[in-house]
N, C-alpha and C positions, 0 to 999 in steps of 0.2 A: 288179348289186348282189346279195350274197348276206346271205340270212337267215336262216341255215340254223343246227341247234344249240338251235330255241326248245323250253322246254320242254310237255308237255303241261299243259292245266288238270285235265282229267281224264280217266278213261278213255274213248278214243275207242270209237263204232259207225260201223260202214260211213255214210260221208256219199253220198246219192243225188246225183246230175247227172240233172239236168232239161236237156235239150238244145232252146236255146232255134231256133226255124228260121226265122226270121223274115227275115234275111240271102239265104235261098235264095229267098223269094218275093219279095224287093224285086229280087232281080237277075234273077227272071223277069219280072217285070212292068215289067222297065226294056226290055224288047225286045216285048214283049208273046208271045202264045202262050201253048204249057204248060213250057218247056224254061227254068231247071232244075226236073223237076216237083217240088214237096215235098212228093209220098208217097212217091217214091222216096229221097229224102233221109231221111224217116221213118223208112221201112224198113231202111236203110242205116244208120241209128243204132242201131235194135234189134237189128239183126246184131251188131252190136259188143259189144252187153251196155247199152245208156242204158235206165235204171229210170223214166227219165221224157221228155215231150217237152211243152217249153211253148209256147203262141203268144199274139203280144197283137195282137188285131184291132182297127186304129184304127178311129174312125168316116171316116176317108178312104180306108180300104182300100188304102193306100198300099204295105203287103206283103201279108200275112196278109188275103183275103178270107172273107168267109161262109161261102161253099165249101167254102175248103179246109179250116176247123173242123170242119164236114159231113164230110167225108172221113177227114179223120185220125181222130176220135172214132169212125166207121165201122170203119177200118181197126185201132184199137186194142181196139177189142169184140172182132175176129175173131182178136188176139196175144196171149197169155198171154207174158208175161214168163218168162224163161229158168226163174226157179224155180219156175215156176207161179204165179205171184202177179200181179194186175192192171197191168199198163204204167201208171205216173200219167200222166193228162193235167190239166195246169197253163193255165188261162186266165186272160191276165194282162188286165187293161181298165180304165178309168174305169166309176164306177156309171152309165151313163148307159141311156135304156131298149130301145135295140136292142139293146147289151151284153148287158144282163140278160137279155131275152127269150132269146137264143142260150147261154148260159151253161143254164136252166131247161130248155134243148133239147136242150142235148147231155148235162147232169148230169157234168160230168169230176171225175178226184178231188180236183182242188182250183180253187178260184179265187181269186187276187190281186188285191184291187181297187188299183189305184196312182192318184194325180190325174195330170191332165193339163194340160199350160198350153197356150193357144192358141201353135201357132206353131213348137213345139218340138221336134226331130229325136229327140231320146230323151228321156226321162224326168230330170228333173233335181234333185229334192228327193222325201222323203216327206209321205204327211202331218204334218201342222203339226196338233200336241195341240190348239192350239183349233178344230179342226172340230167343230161342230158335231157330238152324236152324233145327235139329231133327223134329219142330213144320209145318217146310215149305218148305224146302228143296226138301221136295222126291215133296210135291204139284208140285212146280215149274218145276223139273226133266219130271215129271208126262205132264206136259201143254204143254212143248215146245216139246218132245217127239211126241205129236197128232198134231203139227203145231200150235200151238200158241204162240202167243207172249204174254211175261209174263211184268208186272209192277209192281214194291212194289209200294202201296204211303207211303211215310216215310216225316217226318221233315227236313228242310235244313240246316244238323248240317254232319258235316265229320263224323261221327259214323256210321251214319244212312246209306250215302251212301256208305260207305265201307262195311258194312250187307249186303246190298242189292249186291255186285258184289258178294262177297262170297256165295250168296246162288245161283250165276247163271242165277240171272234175264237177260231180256233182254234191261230193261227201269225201272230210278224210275220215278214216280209223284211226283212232291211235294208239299206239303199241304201249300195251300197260303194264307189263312184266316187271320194267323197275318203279313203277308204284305199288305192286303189288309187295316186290323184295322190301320197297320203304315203310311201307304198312307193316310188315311184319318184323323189321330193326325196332317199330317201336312209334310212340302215337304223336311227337314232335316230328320224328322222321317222315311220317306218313303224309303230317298237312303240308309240310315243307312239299312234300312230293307234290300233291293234290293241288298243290297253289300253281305248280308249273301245268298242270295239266288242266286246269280253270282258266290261265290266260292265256293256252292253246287255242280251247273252247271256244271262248270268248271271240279271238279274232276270228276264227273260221266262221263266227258267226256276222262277221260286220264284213265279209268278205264274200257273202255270199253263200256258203260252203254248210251244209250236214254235216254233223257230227259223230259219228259211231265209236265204239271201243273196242278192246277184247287181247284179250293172252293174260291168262294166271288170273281173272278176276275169281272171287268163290264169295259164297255165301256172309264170312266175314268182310272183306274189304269191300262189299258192297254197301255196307251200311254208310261208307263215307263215301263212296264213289258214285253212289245212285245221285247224291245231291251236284255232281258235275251241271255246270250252267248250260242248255242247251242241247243236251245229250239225249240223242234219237232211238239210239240201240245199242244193243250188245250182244257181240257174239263168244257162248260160252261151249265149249266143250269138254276137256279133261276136266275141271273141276264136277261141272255138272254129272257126267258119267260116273265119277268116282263117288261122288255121292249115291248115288243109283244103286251103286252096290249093297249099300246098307240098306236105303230104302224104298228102293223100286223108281223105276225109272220115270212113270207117272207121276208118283209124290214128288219126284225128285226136283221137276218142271215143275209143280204146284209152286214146290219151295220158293224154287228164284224167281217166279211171276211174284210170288208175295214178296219179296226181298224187294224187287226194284219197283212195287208198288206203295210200299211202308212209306 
């Protein structure tokens, strides 16, 4: 499907890729050892030019261990980013209190707090406006307080991001999966999508609020996603990886810097 031809909202700035790695440690820990290690994989993303590298360490440590937060956040202290400017590191997690504790440990330049559902291979909604802010509030208070920058990931519905200013975030996410499924139904489907997620944008931005994205974005749907109004970053994992496999992990990064630079 091509979607090519959309106009811009406004004038673009360089949009960052957060390179999510999360893919490399589920497929080390599916044989066990260190092989593929993910500071290698790190390191190999920076080489390329990635402005950022995320990870979300479940509490089953299912990819992404303790450790290797330890490590990477280690290894990002010691890497200036190509312009001189600090590498972001992006911890993505549920508020829960091991989370936190390690997020408070390592101090990275951003943290995303997402919900979690019992049971669930990835992430599959934001939060839902009626959370409670009593539930997240003081969290947030709590992050930006020690220097961090905070992000809900929420849905792209005006509830959601009016939550989100109210509890003092710094940035939402928004959860792009069913833009992603719209884009792929088909290229009325897609703007139809993309229109909801424009006037997400939009208010986060007259609200105060940073804009990020990420779930299911890939090298197709970004052709119409990169022109989102306002849009800071993106964190990309599975697709990006899965590319990798064809074409090396380097090119792979090259790729989507070029995609959300086009």
């Amino acid at each position: 499907m091509t979607l090519s031809g959309q106009p811009r909202a406004v004038a673009k700035k360089m949009i960052a890729l957060s390179v999510n790695v999360n893919k490399i440690a589920t497929l080390r820990n599916s044989r066990g050892g260190t092989e593929p290690s993910v500071l290698q994989a790190v390191e190999i993303c920076l080489a390329a030019g990635a402005p950022g590298i995320t990870v979300h360490p479940r509490a089953d440590e299912r990819h992404i261990r303790r450790q290797d937060v330890l490590d990477i956040a280690a290894l990002l202290r010691r890497r200036p980013a190509s312009d001189g400017q600090r590498i972001e590191f992006n911890m993505e997690g549920d508020p829960r209190e091991s989370f936190l504790d390690l997020v408070h440990q390592v101090r990275p330049a951003q943290c995303t707090l997402v919900p979690v559902a019992p049971g669930e291979i990835t992430s599959q909604a934001g939060w839902p406006a009626t959370t409670s802010s009593a539930a997240l509030g003081g969290v947030v208070s709590a992050l930006r307080k020690a220097g961090v920058r905070v992000s809900l990931f929420i849905d792209p519905v005006p509830e959601s991001v009016r939550w989100a200013a109210s509890l003092g975030a710094d940035r939402v996410e928004l959860y792009t999966e069913p833009f992603a499924s719209a884009y792929d139904a088909g290229p009325a489907e897609g703007r139809a999508s993309f229109a909801r997620y424009a006037d997400a944008a939009t208010l986060a931005h007259e609200l105060g609020l940073g804009v990020n994205a990420g779930h299911d974005l890939d090298l197709e749907n970004l052709q119409l996603f990169r022109t989102l109004p306002f849009l800071d970053e993106v964190s990309i994992g599975h697709a990006l990886i899965t590319h990798a496999l064809w074409v090396g992990l380097e090119q792979a990064v090259t790729d989507y810097l070029r995609a959300l630079s086009a």
